[in-house]
C-alpha positions in Angstrom: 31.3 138.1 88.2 30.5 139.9 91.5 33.0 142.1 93.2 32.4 140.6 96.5 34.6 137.5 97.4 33.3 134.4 97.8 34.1 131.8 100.5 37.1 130.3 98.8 38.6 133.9 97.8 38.3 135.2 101.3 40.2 132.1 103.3 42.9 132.5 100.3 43.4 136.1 100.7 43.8 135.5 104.5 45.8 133.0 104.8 48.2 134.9 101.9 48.3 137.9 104.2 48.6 135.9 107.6 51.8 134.2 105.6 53.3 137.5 103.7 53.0 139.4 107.6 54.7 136.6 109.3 57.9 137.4 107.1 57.9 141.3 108.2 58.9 143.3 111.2 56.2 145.7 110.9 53.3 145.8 109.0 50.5 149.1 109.0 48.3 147.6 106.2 48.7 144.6 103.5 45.7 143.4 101.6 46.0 140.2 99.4 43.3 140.2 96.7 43.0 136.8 94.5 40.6 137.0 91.7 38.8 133.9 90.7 35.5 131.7 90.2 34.8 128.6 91.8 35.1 126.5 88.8 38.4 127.8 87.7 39.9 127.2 91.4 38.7 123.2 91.0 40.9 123.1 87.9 43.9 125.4 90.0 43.7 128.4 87.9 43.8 132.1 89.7 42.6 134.6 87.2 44.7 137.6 89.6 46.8 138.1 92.5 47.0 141.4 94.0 49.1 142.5 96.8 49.5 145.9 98.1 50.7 146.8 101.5 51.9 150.1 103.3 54.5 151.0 105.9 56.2 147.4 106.0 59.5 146.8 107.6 61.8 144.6 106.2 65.0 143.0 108.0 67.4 145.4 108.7 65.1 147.7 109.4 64.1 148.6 105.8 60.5 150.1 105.4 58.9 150.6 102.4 56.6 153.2 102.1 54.1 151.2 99.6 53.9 147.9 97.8 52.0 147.5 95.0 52.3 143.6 93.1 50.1 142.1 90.3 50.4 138.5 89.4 47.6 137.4 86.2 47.3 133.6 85.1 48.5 131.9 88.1 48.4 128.0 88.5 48.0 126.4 91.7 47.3 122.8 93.3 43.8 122.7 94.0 44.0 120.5 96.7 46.0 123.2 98.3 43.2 125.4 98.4 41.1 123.0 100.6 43.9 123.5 103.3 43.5 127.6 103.0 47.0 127.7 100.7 48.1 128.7 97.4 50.8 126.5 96.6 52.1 127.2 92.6 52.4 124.4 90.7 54.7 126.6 88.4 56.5 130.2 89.0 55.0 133.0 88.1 56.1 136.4 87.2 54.5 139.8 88.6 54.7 143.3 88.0 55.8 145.2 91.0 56.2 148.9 92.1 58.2 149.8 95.8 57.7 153.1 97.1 60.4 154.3 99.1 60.3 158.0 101.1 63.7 160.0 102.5 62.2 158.9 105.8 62.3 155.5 105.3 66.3 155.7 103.7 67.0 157.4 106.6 65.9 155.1 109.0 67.7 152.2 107.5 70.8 154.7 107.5 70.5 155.3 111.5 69.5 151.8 112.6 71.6 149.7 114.5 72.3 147.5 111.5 74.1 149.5 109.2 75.7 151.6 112.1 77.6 148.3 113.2 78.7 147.6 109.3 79.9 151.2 109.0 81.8 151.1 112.8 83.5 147.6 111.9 85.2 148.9 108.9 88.8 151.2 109.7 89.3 153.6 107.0 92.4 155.5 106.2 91.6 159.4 106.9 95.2 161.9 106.8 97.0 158.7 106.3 96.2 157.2 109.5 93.5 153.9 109.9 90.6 154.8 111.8 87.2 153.6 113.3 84.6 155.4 112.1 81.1 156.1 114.5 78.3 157.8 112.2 76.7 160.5 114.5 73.9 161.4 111.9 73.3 160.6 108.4 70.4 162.9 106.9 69.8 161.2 103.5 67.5 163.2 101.3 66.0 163.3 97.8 66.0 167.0 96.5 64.7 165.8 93.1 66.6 166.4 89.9 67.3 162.7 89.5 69.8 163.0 92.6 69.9 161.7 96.0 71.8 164.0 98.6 73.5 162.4 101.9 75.0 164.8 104.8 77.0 162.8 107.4 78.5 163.4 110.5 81.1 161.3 111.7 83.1 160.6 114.5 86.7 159.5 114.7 86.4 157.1 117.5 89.9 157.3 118.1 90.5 161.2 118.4 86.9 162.0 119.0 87.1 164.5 116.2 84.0 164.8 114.4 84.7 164.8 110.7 81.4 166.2 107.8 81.1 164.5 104.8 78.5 165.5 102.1 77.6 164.5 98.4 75.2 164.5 95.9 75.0 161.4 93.2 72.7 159.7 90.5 71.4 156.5 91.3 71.4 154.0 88.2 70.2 150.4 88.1 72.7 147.7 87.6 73.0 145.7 84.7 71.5 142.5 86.7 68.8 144.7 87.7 69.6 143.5 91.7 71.6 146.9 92.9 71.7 150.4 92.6 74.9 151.9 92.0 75.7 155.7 92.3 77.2 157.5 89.6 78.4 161.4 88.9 79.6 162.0 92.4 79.6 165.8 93.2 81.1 166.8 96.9 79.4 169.3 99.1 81.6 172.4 100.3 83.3 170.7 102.6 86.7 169.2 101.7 86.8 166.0 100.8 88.3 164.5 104.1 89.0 161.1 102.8 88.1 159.0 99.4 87.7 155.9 101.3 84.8 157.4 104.1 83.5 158.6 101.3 83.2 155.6 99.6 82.0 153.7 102.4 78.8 155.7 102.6 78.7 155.5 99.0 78.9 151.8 99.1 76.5 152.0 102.2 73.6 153.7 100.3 74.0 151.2 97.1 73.6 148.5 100.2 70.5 149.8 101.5 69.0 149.8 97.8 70.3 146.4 97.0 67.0 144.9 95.6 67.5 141.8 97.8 66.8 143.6 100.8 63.3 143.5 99.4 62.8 139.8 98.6 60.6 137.6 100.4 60.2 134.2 101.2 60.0 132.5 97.7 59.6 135.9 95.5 62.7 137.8 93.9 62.5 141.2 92.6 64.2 142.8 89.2 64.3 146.4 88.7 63.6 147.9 85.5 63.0 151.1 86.0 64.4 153.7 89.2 62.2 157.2 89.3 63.5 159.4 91.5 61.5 162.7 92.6 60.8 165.0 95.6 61.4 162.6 98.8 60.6 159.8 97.3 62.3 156.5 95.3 60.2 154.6 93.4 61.2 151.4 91.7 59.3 149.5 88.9 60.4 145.9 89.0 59.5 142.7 87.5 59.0 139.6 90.3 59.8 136.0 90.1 57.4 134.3 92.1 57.8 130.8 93.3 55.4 130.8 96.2 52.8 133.1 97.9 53.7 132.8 101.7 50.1 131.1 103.4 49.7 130.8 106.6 
């Protein structure tokens, strides 16, 4: 079979990408790649499904740095396709990888959504409840299976700025959905309070929460967490019960 696409393949692979986009904030580059021959599309079979897309921004202002998803033997109405959709007539499952950089953790970390869950929480610090204002988080991945995070914070009620800093490994849940962070070392500083501490801890397992990641009728399971030099990356298995179309 040719490499080009024909006719069919192309307004597929459009209207998939046109759909996917409309669910992002941000999108630098997303190609949609469905592998197939004429005769096999009458019947509603899709040999492949290839998606792979770079710098897209998710809600809460969640970037990943690539996504790479592979979906073989896919069934779909055929009368679908004459409207420019792929509408499944059964789930599918895909293989997926999600590349995430210290860059992109970080902006989640200083956006305006996760600032607004860390300042509506009061946390006991010296024995006195306090509202917390994070002034900088630098989240950073020095390798050595570890992720890093160096915070400032602000008390908002003295106005004292407080540093809080640990290292941790990151471990998959059992469900496959989270990322939970074990072997908790603390940075020179003192630790000022268990429970700020916690709350970034509980912050950074939020930003990784695999759901964050979902789209519009696809789920994604982790299997496997690598992390190296400035980078996450996350092998995961996805449960597809649509392709978004335009």
């Amino acid at each position: 079979m040719p490499d080009n696409p024909g006719l069919g393949e192309q307004a597929l692979n459009k209207a998939a990408e046109i759909g996917l986009s409309s669910q992002l904030d941000e999108v630098e580059n997303l190609d949609v790649d469905i592998k197939t021959d004429p005769l096999k599309l009458v019947q509603g079979e899709v040999d492949q499904v290839k998606i792979a897309g770079e710098g897209l921004v998710m809600q809460k202002d969640l970037r990943m740095e690539e996504l790479e998803m592979q979906m073989t033997s896919v069934a779909i109405n055929p009368l679908s396709v004459a409207f420019g959709k792929i509408e499944l007539t059964k789930p599918t499952k895909a293989h997926a990888q999600v590349v995430l950089t210290e860059a992109d953790i970080n902006r989640a970390f200083n956006s305006e959504y996760v600032r607004s869950q860390l300042q509506s929480q009061k946390i006991h610090i010296n024995g006195q409840l306090r509202t917390i204002e994070p002034q900088n988080v630098d989240f950073q991945l020095p390798g050595n299976e570890k992720v890093a995070l160096n915070a400032s914070i602000k008390l908002v009620e003295t106005g004292e700025n407080q540093q809080v800093a640990f290292s941790a490994v990151p471990r998959i849940s059992s469900n496959g959905k989270s990322v939970t962070l074990e072997n908790v070392e603390y940075g020179e500083s003192e630790e000022i309070s268990p429970e700020l501490t916690k709350a970034l801890i509980d912050q950074t397992s939020e930003i990784l929460n695999l759901s964050n990641f979902d789209l519009d009728g696809m789920s994604l399971q982790v299997n496997q967490l690598k992390v190296e030099v400035g980078k996450l990356i996350l092998q995961a298995e996805a449960y597809v019960e649509k392709i978004p179309s335009a």
